[in-house]
C-alpha positions in Angstrom: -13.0 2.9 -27.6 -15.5 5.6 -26.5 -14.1 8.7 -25.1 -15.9 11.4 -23.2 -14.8 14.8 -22.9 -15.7 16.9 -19.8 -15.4 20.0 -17.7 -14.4 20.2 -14.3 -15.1 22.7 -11.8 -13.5 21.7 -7.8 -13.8 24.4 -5.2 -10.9 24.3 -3.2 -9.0 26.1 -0.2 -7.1 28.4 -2.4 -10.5 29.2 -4.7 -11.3 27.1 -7.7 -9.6 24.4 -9.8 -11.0 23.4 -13.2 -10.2 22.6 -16.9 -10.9 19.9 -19.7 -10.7 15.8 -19.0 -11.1 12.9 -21.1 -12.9 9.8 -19.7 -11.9 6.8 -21.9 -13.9 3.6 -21.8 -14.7 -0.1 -23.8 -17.5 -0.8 -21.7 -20.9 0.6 -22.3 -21.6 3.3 -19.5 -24.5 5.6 -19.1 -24.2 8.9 -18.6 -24.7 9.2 -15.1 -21.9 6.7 -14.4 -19.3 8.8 -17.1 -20.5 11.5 -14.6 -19.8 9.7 -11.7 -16.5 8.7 -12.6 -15.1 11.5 -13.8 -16.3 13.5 -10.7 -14.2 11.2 -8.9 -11.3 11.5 -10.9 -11.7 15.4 -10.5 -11.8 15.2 -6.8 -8.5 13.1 -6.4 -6.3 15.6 -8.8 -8.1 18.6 -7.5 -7.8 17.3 -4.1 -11.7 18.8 -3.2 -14.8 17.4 -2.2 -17.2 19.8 -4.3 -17.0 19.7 -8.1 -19.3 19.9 -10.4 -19.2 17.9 -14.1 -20.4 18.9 -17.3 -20.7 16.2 -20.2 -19.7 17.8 -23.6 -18.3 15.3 -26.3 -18.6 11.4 -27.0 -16.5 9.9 -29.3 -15.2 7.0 -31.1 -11.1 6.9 -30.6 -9.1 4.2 -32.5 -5.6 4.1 -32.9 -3.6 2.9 -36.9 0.2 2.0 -36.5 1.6 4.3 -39.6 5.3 3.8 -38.7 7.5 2.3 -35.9 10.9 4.2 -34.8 13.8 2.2 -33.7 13.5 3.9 -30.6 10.7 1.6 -29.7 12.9 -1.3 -28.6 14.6 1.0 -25.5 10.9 1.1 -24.0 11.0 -0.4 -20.3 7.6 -1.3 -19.9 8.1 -3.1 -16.5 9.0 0.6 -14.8 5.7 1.9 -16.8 4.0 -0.9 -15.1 5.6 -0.1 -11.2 4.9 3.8 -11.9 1.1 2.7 -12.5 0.7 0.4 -9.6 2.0 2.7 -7.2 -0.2 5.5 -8.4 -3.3 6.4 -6.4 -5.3 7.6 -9.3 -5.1 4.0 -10.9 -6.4 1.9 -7.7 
């Protein structure tokens, strides 16, 4: 999985709104469409129109199963699933 880390800048009513973002993807993407996506990702949680993107780390993400808690088994993954479909930011 590639994963693309970012800073956001969003002008808003109440002044600015910014921080750090991670864009994570399987597909091949340019640049320009990382850029594209996370400015819309910025502009839904910022709720602004004008923010600007800045690109600063790609990497490779992977994920190793070390251990499994018991806990795992009391996972409802069907409210995870309602909770994500109900979501704007998912559409």
């Amino acid at each position: 999985m590639n994963v693309y880390l970012y800073s956001f800048r969003c002008k808003t009513w109440l002044g600015e709104s910014g921080g750090l973002r991670n864009v994570y993807t399987d597909k091949q993407m340019s640049d320009d469409d990382i850029i594209k996506q996370a400015k819309e990702h910025s502009e839904k949680i910022s709720w602004s129109k004008d923010c600007d993107i800045s690109l600063i780390l790609k990497y490779k993400q992977s994920i190793e199963s070390v251990f499994t808690y018991p806990n795992i088994a009391k996972i409802q993954h069907e409210s995870f699933l309602q909770h994500d479909k109900d979501n704007p930011l998912f559409k």
